[in-house]
Backbone as JSON, one array per atom type, in Angstrom:
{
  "sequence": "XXXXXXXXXXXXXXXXXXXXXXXXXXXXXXXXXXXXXXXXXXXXXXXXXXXXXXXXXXXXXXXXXXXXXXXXXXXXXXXXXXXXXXXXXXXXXXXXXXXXXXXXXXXXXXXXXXXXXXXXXXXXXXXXXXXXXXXXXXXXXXXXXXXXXXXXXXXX",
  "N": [[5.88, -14.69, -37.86], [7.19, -12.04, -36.01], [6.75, -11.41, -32.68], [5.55, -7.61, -31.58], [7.71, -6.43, -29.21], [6.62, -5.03, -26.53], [6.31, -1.98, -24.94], [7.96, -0.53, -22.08], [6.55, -0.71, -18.81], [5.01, 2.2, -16.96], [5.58, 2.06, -14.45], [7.84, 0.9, -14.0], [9.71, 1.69, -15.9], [10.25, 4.15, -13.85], [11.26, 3.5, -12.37], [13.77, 2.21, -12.96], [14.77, 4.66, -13.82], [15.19, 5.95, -11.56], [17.17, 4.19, -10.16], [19.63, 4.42, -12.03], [19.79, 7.13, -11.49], [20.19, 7.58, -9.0], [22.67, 5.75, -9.44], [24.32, 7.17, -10.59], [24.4, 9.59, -8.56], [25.86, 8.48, -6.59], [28.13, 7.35, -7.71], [29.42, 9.89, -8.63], [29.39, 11.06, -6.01], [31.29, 9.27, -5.02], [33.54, 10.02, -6.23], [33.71, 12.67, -5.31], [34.98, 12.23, -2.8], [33.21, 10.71, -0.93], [32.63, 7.69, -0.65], [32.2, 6.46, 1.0], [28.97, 6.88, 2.33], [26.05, 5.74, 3.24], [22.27, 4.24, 2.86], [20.73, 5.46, 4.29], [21.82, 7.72, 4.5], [21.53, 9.97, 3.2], [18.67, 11.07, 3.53], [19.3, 11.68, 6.14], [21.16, 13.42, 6.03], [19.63, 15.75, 4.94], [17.55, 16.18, 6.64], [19.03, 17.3, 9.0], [20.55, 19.2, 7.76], [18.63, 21.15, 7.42], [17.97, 21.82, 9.44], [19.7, 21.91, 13.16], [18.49, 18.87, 15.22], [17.02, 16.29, 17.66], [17.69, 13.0, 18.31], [15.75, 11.7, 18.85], [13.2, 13.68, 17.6], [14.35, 13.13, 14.86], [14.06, 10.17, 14.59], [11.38, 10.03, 14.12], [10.72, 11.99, 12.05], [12.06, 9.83, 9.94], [10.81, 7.85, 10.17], [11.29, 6.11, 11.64], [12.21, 3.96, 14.99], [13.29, 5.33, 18.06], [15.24, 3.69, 18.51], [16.57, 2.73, 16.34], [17.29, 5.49, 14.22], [19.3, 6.1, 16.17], [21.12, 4.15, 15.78], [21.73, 4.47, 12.9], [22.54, 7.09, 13.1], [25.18, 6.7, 14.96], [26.49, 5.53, 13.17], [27.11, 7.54, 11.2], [28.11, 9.51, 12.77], [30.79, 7.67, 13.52], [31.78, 7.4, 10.77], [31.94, 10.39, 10.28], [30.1, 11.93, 9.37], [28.44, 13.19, 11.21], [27.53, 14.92, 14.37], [27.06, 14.7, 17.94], [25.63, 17.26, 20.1], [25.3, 18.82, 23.05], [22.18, 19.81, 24.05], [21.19, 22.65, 24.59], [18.94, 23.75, 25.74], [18.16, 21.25, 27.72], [19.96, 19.54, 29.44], [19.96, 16.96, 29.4], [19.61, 15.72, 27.05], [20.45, 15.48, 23.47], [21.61, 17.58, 20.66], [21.85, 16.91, 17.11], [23.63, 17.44, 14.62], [25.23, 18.28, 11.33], [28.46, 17.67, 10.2], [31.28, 19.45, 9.31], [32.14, 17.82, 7.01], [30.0, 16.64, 7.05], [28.25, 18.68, 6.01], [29.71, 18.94, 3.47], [29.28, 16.83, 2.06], [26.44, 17.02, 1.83], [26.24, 19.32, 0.14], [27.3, 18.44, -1.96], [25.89, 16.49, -3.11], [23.28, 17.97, -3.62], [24.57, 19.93, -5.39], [25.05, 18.08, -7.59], [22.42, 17.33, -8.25], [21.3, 19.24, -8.8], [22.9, 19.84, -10.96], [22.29, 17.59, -12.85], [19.89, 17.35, -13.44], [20.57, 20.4, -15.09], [21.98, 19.02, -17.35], [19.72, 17.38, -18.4], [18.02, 19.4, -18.96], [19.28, 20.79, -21.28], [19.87, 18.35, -23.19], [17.07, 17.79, -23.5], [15.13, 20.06, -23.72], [14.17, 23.03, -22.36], [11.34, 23.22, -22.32], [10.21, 20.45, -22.26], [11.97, 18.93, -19.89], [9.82, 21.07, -17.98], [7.55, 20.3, -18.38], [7.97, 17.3, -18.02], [8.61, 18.01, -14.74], [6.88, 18.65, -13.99], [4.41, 16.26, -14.54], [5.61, 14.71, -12.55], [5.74, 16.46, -10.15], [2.95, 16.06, -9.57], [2.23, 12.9, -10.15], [3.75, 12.79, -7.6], [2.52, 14.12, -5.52], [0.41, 16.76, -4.89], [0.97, 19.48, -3.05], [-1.26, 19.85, -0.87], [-1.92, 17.46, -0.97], [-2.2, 14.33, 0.46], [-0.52, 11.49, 0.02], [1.44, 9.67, 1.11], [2.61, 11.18, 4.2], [4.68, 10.9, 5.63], [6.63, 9.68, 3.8], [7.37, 12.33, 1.68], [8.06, 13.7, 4.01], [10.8, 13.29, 4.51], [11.63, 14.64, 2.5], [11.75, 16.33, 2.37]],
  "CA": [[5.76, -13.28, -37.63], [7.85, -11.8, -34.65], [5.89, -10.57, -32.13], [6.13, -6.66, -31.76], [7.69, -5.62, -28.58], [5.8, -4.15, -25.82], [7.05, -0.52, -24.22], [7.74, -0.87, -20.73], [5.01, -0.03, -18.13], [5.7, 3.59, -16.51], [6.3, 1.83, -12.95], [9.44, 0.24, -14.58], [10.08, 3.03, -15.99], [10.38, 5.12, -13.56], [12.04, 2.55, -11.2], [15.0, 2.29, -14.04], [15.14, 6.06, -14.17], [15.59, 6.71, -10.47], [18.13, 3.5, -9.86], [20.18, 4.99, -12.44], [20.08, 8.82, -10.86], [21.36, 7.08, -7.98], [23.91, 5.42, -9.65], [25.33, 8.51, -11.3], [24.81, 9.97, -7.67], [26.83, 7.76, -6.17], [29.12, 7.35, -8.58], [29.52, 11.59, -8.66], [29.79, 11.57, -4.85], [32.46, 8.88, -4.31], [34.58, 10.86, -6.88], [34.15, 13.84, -4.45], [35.67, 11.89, -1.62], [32.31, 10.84, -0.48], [32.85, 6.8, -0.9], [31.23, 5.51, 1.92], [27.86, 6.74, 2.18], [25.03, 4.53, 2.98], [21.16, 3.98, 2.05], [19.69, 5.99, 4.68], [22.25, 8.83, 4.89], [20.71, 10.8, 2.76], [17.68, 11.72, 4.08], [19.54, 12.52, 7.41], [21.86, 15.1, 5.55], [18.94, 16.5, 4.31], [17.04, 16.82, 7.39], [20.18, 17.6, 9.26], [20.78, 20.15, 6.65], [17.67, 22.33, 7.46], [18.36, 22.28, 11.33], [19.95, 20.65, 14.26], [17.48, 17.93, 16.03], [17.22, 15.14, 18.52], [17.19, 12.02, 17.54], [13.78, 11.79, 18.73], [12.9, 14.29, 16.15], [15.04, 12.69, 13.39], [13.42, 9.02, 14.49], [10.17, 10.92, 13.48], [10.8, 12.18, 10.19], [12.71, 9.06, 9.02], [9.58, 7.11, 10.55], [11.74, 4.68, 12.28], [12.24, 3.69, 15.78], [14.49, 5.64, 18.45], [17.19, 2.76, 18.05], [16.88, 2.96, 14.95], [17.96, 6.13, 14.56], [20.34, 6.17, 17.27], [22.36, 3.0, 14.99], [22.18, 5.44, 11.61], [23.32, 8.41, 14.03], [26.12, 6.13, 15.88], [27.58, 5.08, 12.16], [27.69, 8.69, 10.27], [29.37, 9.38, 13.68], [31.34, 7.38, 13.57], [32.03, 8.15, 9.42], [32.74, 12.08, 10.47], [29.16, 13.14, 8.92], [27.23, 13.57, 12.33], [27.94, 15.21, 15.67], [25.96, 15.14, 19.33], [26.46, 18.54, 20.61], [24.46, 19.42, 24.1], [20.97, 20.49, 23.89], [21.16, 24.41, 25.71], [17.44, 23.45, 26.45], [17.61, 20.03, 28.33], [21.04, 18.98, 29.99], [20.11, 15.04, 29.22], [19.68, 15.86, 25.63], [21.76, 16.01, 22.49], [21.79, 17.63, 19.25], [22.31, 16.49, 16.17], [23.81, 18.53, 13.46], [26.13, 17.95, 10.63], [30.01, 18.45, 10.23], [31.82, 19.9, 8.18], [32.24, 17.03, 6.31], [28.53, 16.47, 6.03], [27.7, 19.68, 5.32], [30.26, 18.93, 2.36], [28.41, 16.01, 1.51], [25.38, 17.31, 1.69], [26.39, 20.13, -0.67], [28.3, 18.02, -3.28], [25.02, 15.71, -3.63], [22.51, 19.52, -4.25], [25.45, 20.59, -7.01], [25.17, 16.4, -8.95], [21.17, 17.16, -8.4], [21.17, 20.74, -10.01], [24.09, 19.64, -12.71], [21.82, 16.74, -13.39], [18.72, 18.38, -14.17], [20.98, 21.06, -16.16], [22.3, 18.23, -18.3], [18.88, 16.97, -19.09], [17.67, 20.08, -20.06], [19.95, 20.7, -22.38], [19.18, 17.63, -23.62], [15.37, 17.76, -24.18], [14.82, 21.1, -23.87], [12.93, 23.46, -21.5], [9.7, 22.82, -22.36], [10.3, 18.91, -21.46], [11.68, 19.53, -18.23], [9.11, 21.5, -17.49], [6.5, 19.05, -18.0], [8.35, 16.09, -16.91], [8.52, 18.42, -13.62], [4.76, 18.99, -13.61], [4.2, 15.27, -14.16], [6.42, 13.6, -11.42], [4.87, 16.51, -9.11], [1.42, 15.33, -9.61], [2.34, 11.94, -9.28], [4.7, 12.64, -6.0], [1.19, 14.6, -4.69], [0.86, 17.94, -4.01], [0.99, 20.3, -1.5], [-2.46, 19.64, -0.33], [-2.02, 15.73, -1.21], [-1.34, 13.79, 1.85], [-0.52, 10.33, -0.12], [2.18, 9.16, 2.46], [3.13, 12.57, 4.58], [6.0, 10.21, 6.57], [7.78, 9.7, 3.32], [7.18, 13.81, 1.61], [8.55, 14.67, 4.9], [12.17, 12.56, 4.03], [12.74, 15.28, 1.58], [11.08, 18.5, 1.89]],
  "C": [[6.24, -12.99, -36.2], [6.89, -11.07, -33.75], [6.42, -8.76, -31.95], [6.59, -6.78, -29.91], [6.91, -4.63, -27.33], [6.51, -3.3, -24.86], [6.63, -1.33, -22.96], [6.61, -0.42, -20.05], [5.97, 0.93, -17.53], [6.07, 3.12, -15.18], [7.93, 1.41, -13.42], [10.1, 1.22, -15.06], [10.95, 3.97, -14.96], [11.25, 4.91, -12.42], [13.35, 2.38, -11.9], [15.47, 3.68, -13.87], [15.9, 6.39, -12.59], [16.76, 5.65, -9.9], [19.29, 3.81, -10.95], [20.71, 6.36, -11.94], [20.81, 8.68, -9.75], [22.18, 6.75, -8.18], [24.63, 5.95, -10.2], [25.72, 9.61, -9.86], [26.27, 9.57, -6.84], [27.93, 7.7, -6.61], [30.2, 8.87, -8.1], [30.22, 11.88, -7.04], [31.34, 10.76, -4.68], [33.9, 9.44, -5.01], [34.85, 12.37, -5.95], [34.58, 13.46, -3.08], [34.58, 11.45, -0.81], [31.81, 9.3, -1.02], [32.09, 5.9, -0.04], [30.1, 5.92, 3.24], [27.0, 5.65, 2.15], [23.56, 4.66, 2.77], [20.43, 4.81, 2.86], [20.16, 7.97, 5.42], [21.63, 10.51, 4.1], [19.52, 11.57, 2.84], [18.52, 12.23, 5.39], [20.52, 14.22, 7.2], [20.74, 16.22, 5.16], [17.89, 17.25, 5.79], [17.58, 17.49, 8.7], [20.56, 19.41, 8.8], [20.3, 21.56, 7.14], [17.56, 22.63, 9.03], [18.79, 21.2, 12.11], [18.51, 19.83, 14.88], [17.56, 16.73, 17.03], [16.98, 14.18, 17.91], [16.14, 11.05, 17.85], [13.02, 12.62, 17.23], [13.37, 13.19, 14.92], [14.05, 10.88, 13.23], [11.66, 9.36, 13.58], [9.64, 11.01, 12.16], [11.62, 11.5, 9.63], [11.56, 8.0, 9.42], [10.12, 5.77, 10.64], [11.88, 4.62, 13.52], [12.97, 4.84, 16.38], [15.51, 4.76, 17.95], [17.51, 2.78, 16.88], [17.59, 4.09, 14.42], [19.43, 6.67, 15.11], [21.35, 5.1, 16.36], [22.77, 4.07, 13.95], [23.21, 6.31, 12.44], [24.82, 8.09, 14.04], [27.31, 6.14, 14.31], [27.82, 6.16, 11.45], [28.12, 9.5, 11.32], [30.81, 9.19, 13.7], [32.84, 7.61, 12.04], [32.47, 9.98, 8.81], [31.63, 12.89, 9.59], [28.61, 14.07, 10.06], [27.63, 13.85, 13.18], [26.7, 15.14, 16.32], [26.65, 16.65, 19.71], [25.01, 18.53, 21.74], [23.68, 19.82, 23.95], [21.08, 21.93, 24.87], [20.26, 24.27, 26.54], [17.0, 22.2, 27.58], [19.44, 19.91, 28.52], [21.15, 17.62, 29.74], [19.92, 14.86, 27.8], [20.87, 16.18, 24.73], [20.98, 16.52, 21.09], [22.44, 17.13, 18.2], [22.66, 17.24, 15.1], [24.69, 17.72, 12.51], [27.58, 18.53, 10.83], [30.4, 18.94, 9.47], [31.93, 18.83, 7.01], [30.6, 16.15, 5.72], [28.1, 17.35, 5.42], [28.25, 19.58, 3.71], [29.81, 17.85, 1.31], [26.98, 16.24, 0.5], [25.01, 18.66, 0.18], [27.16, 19.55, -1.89], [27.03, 17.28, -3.82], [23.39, 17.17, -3.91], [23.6, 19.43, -5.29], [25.27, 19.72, -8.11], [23.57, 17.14, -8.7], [20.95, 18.55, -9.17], [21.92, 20.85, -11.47], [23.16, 18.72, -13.54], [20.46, 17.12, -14.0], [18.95, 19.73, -15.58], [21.2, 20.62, -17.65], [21.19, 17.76, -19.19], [18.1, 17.89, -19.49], [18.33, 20.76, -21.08], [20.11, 19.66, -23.3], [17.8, 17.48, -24.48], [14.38, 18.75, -24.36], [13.99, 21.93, -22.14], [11.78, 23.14, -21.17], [9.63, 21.27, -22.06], [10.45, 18.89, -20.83], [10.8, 19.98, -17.78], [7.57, 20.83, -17.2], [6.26, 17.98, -17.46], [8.36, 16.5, -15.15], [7.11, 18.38, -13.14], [4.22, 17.26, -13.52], [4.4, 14.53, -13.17], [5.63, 14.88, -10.15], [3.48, 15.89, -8.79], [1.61, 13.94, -9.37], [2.77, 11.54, -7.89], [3.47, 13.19, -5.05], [1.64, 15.73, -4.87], [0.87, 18.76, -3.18], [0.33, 20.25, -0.62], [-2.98, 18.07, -0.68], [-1.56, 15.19, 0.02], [-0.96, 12.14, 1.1], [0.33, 9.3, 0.42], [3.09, 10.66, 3.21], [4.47, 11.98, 4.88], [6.92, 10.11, 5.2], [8.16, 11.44, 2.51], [8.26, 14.43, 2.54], [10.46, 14.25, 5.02], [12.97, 13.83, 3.04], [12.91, 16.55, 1.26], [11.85, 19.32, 3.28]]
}
């Protein structure tokens, strides 16, 4: 008698689901000219995105070192996502903003994350989306959940 089968567990799950979303990201972006992207650029477009910062700030809300930082910074620099521009407020300071070419980044990987959600509800319907949304919030915490603020703050 064959044994039956046992469904995956939902951590596997859900670890399959999101290394896939990436790999359709990825995929999606390097077709928009957007080929060499790396693992931690993404959060900086994002917090980039929502305002210029120092990369004091940015060390902060990526909850890594200054140098740390300052290396990511140096290489999507160097890659034509990231500029220093003069702080107005401090003469020994810099800002960090995006370029045109991040901003284009940054906006080609929102359009795959709104197409991709479109796709799957057309797929499974409204009413599935809408629950699968309600589920993954409740597990991600919510608003008044603190279950790691340092990573929350990566994306919000």
């Amino acid at each position: 008698m064959a044994a039956q089968a046992q469904p995956l567990d939902l951590g596997i799950l859900l670890a399959l689901a999101y290394q896939n979303f990436v790999r359709d990201l990825r995929s999606h972006l390097a077709e928009q000219g957007f080929d060499d992207l790396g693992r931690s650029d993404g959060f900086v477009f994002r917090a980039l995105g929502a305002r210029p910062m120092s990369i004091s700030e940015l060390a902060v809300r990526l909850d890594v070192t200054k140098q740390a930082a300052a290396q990511i910074v140096d290489d999507m620099q160097r890659r034509g996502y990231v500029r220093r521009t003069p702080d107005p407020n401090d003469r020994r300071a810099h800002r960090l903003e995006l370029t045109d070419r991040g901003d284009a980044a940054l906006a080609a990987a929102r359009r795959f994350h709104q197409g991709y959600e479109r796709r799957l509800t057309r797929a499974h319907g409204a009413a599935a989306m809408g629950a699968l949304r309600d589920v993954l919030s409740t597990l991600a915490g919510g608003p008044d959940e603190t279950l790691d603020p340092r990573l929350r703050a990566m994306y919000l």
